[in-house]
C-alpha positions in Angstrom: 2.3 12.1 -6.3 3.9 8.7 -5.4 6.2 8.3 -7.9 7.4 9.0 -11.8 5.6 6.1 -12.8 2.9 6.3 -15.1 1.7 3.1 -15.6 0.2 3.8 -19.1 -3.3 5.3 -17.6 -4.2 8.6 -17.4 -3.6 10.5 -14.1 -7.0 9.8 -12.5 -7.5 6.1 -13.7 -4.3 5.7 -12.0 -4.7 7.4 -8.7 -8.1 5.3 -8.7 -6.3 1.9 -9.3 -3.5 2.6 -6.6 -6.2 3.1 -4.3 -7.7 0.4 -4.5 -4.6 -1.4 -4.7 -3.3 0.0 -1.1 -7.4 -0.5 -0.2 -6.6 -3.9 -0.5 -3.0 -4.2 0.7 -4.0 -3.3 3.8 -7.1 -5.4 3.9 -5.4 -8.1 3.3 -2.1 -7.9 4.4 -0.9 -9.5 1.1 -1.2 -8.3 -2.6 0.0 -10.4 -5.5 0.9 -8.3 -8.4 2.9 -6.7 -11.5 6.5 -5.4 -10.2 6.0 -1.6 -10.9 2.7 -2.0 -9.8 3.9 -3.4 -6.3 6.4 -0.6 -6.1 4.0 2.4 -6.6 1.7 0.4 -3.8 4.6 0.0 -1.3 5.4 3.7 -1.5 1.4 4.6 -1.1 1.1 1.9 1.6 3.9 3.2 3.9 2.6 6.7 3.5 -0.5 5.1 4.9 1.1 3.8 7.8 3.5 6.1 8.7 0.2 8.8 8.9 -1.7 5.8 11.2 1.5 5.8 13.7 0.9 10.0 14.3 -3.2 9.0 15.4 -4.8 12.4 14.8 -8.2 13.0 14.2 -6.5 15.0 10.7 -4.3 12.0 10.1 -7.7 9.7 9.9 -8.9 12.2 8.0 -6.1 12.0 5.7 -6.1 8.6 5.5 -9.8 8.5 4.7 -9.6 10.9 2.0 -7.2 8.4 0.4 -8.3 4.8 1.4 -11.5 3.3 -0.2 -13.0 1.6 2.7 -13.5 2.8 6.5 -13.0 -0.4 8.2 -9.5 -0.7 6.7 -8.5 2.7 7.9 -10.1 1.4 11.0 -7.4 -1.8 11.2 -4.9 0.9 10.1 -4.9 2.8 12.8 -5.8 0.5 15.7 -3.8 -2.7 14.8 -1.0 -2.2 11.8 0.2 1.7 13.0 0.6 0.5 16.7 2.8 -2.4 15.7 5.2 -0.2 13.9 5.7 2.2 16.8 9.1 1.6 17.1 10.4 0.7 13.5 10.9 4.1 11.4 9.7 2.9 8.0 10.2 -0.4 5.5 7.0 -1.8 6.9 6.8 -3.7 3.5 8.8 -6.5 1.3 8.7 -6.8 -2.5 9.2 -10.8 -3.8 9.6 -10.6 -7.0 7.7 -14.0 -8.8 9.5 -13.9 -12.3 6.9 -13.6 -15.4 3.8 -13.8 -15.3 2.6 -16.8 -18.2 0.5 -14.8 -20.7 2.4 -11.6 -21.5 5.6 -12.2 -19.2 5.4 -9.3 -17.1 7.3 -9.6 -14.3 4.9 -10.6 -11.1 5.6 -9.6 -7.7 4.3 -10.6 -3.8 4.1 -7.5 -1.6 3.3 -8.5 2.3 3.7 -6.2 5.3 6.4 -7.1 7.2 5.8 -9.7 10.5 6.2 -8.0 13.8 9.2 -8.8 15.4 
């Protein structure tokens, strides 16, 4: 399990919308969302990462088995993994927004972190 978090949804509604969330994530690069939500996805998303920097056949295996879409776990492994080869985690950054307008929960910008 990523984390303590529950999120208010029962165990498979939530595995289901962290998936897609990380889905996306690493689609885009870029995911604009609720704070906790951005937290349980950064934890997921470097998972993800961290198993597309080892380049297994059972590690895109792995990675399939948890990511929605094969041409994300595709960019995964050939272009994100390899440009963290050297950096041994934190391949993501949390902005928080401040609150969102209709119910003020607090909003948050989650990017992967620019190779430097």
């Amino acid at each position: 399990m990523p984390g303590a978090r529950k999120l208010g949804r029962p165990t498979a509604h939530r595995m289901s919308m962290l998936r897609g969330l990380v889905t996306a994530f690493l689609e885009s690069g870029r995911l604009t969302t609720t704070a906790t939500r951005a937290q349980e996805t950064a934890i997921l998303a470097e998972k993800m990462i961290t198993l597309g920097k080892k380049d297994t056949l059972a590690a895109r295996r792995q990675a399939m088995s948890f990511i929605t879409k094969e041409d994300v776990v595709k960019k995964l492994f050939t272009e994100i993994a390899p440009s963290f080869s050297e950096r041994n985690g934190g391949y993501t950054r949390t902005t928080l927004l401040g609150p969102r307008r209709g119910d003020a929960a607090e909003m948050a910008v989650l990017e992967i972190i620019p190779n430097e």
